[in-house]
C-alpha positions in Angstrom: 67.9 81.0 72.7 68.8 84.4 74.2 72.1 84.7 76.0 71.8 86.0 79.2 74.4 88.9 79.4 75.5 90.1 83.7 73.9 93.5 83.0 70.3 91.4 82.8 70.5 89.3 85.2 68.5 89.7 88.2 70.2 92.0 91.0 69.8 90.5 93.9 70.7 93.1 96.6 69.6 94.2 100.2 66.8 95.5 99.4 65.5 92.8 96.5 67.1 89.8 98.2 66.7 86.2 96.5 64.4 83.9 98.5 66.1 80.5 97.7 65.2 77.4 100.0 67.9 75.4 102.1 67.6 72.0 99.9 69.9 69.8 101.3 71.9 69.8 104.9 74.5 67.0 106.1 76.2 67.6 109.7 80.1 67.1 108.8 81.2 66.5 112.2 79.3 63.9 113.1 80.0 61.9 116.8 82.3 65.1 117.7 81.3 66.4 120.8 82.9 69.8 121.1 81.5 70.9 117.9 78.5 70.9 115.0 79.8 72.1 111.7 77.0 71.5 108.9 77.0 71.1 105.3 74.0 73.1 103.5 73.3 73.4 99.8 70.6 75.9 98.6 68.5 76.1 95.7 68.7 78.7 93.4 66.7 76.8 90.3 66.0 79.7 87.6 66.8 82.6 89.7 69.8 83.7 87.6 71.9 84.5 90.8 75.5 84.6 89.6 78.5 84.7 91.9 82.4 83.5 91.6 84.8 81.8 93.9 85.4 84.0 96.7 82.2 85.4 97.3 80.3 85.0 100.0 76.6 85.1 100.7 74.6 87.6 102.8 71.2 85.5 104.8 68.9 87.0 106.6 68.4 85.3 109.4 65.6 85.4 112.4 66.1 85.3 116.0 65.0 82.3 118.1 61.4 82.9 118.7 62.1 81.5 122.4 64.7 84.2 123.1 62.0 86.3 122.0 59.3 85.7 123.8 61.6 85.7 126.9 62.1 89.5 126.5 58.2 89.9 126.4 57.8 88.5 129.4 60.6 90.4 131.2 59.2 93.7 129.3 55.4 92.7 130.4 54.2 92.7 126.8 51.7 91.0 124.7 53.8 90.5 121.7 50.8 92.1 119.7 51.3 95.5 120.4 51.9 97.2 116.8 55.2 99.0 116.4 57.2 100.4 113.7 60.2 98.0 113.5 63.9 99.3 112.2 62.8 98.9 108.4 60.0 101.4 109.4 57.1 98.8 108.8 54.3 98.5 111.2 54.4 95.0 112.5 53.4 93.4 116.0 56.2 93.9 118.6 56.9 89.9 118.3 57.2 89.7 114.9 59.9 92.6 115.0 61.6 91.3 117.7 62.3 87.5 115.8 62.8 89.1 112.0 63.9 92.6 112.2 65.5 93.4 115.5 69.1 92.4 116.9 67.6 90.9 120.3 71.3 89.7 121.4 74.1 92.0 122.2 73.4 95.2 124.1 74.4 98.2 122.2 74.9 101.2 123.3 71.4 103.1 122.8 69.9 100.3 124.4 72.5 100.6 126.8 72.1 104.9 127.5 68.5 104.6 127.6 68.8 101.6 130.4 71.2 103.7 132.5 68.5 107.2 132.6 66.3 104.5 133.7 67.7 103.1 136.4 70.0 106.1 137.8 72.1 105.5 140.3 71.5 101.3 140.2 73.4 101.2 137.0 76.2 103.7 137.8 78.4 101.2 137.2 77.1 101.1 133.5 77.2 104.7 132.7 80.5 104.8 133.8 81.8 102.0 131.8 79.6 104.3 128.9 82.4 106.7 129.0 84.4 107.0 125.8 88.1 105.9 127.8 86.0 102.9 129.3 85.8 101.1 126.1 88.0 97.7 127.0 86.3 97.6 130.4 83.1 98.0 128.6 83.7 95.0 126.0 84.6 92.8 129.0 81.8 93.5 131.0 79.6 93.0 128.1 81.3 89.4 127.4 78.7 86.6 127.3 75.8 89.2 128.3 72.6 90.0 126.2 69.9 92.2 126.5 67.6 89.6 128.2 70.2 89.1 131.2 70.3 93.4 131.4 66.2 93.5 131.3 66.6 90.9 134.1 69.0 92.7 136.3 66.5 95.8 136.5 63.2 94.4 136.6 61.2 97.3 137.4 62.2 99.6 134.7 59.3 100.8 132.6 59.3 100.5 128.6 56.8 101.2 125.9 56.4 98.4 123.3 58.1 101.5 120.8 60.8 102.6 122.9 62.6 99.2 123.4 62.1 98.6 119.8 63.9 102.3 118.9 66.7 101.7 121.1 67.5 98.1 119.5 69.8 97.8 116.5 68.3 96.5 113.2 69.1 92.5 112.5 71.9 92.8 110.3 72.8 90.0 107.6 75.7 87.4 108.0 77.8 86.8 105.7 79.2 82.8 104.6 82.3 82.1 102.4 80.6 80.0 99.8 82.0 76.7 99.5 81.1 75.9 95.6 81.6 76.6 92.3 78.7 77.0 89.9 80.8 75.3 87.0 81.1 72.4 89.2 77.6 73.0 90.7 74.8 74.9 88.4 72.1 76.7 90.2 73.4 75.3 93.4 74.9 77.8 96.8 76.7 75.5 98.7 77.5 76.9 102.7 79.7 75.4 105.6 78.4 76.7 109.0 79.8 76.2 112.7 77.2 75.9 115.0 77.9 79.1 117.6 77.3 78.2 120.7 78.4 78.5 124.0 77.8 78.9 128.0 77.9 82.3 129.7 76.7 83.7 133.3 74.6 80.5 133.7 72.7 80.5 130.1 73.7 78.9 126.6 73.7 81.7 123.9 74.1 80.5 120.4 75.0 82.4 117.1 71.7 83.9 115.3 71.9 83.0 111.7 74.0 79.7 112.4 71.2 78.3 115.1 68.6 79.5 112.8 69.7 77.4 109.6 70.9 74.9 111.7 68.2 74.2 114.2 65.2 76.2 112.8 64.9 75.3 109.3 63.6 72.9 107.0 63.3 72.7 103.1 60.3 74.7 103.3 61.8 77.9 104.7 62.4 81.0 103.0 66.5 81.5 102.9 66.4 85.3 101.8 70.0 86.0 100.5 72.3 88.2 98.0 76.0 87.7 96.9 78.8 90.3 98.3 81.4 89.5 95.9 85.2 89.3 97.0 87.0 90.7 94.8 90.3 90.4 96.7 89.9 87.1 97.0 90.0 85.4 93.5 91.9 82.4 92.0 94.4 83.4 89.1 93.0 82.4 85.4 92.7 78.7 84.5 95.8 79.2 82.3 98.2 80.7 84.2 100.9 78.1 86.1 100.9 79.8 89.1 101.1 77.2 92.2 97.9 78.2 94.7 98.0 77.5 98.9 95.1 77.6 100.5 95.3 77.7 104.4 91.7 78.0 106.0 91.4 75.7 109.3 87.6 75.1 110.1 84.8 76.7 108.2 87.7 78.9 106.6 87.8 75.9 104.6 84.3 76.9 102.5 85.8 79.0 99.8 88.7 76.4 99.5 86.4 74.1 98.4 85.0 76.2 95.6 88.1 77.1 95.0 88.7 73.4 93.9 85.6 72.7 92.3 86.5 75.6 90.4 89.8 74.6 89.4 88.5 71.1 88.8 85.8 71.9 86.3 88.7 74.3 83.8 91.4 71.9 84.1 93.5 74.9 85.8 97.0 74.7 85.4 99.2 75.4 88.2 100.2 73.0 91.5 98.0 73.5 94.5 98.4 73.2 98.4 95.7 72.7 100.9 96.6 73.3 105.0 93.7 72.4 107.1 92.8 72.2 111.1 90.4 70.5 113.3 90.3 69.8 116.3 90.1 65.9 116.0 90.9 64.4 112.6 88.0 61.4 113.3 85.3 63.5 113.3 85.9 67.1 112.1 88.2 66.5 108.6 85.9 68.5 106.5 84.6 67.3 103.5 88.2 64.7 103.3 86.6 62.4 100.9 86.4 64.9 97.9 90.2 65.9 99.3 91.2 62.2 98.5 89.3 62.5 94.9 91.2 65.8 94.2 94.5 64.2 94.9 93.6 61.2 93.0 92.9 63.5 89.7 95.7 65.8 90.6 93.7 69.0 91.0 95.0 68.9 94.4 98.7 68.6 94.9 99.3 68.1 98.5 97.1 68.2 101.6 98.5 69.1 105.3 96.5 68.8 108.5 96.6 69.9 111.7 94.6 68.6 114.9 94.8 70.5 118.1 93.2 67.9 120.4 94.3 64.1 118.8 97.3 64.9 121.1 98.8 66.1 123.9 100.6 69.3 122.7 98.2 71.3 120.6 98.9 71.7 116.8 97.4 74.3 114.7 98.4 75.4 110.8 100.7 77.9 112.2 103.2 75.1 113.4 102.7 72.6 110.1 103.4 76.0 108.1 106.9 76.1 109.8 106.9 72.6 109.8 106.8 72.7 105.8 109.0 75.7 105.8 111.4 75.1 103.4 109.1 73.3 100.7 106.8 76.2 101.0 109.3 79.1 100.3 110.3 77.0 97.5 106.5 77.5 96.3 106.8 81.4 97.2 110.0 81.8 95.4 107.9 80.3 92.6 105.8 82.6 92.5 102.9 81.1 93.9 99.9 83.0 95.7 98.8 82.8 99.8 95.2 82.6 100.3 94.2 82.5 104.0 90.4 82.2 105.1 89.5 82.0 109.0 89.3 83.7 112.4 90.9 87.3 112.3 92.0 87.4 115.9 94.1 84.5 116.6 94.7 81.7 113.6 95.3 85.0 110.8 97.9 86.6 112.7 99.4 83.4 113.7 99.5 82.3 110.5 101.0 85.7 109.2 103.8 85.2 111.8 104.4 82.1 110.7 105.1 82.9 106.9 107.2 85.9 107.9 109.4 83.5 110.2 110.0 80.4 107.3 110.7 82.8 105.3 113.5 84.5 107.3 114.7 81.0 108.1 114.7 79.5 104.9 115.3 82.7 102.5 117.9 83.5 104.8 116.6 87.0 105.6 116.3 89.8 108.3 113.4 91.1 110.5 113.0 93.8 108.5 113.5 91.8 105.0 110.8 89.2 105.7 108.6 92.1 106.5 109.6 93.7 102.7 108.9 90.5 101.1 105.5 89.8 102.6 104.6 93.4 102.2 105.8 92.9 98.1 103.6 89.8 98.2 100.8 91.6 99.1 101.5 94.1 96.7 101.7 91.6 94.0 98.1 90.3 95.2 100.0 87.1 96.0 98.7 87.5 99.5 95.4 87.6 100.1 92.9 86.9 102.9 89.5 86.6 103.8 89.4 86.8 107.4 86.4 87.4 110.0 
């Protein structure tokens, strides 16, 4: 039997992605309104992809063929006029516009080549073009795609090519992978929030999570490739050092591997899970294998936060400083911060929250809470994944 050594494996990249297949889906948030967050596990029998907790997985999605076919109508086309698409193949205009185009959010070539179209009728676009316009740009743009622009000025003229060269190729999304191939061989396990929302009288949803979601079955081709995150590892089975993991929603995903993980090599070391939802009923991710971990003692403690099961919204931020003096007892311990989730509210809220418990319970300044979380980081004890 020859041992498979990294250097041989397959190298599963960009350009010479994996096509795997979506074997198994569950909907985790089942009879929550608000919200779909889904469960999906793909196959990756004999193809000798590799990755470690912490990585994520880059899918190539496809836009919603409806979408689509909605800007060949507005644009007057056939959808089998032959264009070169962004990866410089030579493909019917439809076909580029669903796999290799970004068909959503205006950017700004499509954006510059709309305003010399229309003149003085879009004015009020060029201006917000201008490079000191960019905040007024980003709100105007808010909840608007392409479709709603081609709309607004109907009578602008486009060749099949032209559109095509002013639109942005379809870039890949990237998931926190939520297993562990110890725990699960040839298995890439995914959790994915349903994006999708109301805006100027349309509903727009998310490309790559409506299209696993809502467009796929076991049959379709998942291509994919790992981007490895380094900065985001757990320490070595061995070493006691105590873990806390704080990732609310789908910032959960590498949690999870990061306990199948810890599971499968009987890691030393105490661990601490925060989690948030909006209602604990429907949304606790994945609480049963919580209760197992607990049960064995792979997990140590579990703390949960639900923003709408009451009247005063509670996120992780306040059951951080709720916990406050237990969990600069673990810091003092030595033990690591790992925060996965949204980057523009729950990571700074969260990074508040450390600096205050621990000026409040290490008894330090402003500016010494600030040294201390700046040492942790230093010390790698401080690392997020955040989006």
């Amino acid at each position: 039997m020859s041992l498979e050594t990294p250097s041989s494996r397959p190298a599963f990249n960009r350009k010479n992605p994996l096509v795997a297949k979506i074997a198994r889906r569950k909907l985790l948030t089942e009879g929550c309104k608000e919200k779909e967050t889904w469960h999906f596990e793909l196959d990756l029998q004999g193809s000798g992809m590799d990755f470690l907790p912490g990585d994520s997985l880059a899918l190539f999605a496809h836009n919603d063929p409806a979408l689509a076919d909605e800007i060949l109508a507005a644009l007057g086309f056939s959808g089998d006029e032959t264009v070169t698409d962004p990866n410089k193949q030579e493909v019917p205009v439809r076909q580029a516009l669903i796999e290799s185009c970004s068909i959503t959010a205006p950017e700004k070539k499509f954006l510059t080549t709309l305003t010399e179209k229309a003149g003085e009728s879009a004015s009020d676009i060029a201006t917000l073009l201008q490079p000191d316009h960019k905040d007024a740009l980003s709100n105007y743009l808010w909840g608007l795609e392409i479709i709603d622009l081609l709309k607004k000025f109907p009578s602008l003229e486009w060749t099949p090519q032209e559109f095509v060269s002013v639109l942005k190729k379809l870039n890949v999304r990237l998931y926190s992978i939520a297993s562990s191939l110890k725990a699960k061989p040839n298995e890439c396990h995914l959790t994915v929030a349903l994006v999708q929302y109301e805006s100027h009288g349309r509903t727009r949803r998310g490309v790559c999570s409506s299209w696993i979601a809502q467009r796929t079955d076991e049959s379709t081709p998942a291509p994919c490739f790992i981007t490895p995150g380094k900065g985001f590892r757990l320490p070595e089975p061995e070493e006691d050092i105590p873990v806390i993991m704080i990732g609310p929603g789908t910032g959960i995903a590498p949690f999870r591997a990061f306990l199948q993980e810890r599971d499968a090599t009987n890691a030393k070391g105490k661990t601490w899970l925060f989690f948030g939802e909006i209602h604990e009923q429907t949304c606790f991710l994945y609480s049963d294998e919580w209760d197992d971990y607990l049960a064995k003692g792979v997990l140590n403690k579990v703390t949960t936060a639900w923003s709408r099961d009451q009247a005063e919204k509670v996120y992780v931020q306040h059951k951080i400083v709720e916990h406050g003096a237990e969990l600069w007892s673990w810091l003092e311990q030595g033990a690591i911060v790992y925060v996965c989730g949204d980057a523009e509210r729950m990571a700074p809220d969260v990074d508040k929250a450390l600096h205050d418990i621990i000026a409040a319970h290490g008894g330090k300044s402003e500016e010494e809470s600030a040294a201390y979380v700046e040492q942790m980081r230093k010390d790698k004890r401080y690392r997020r994944d955040v989006y």
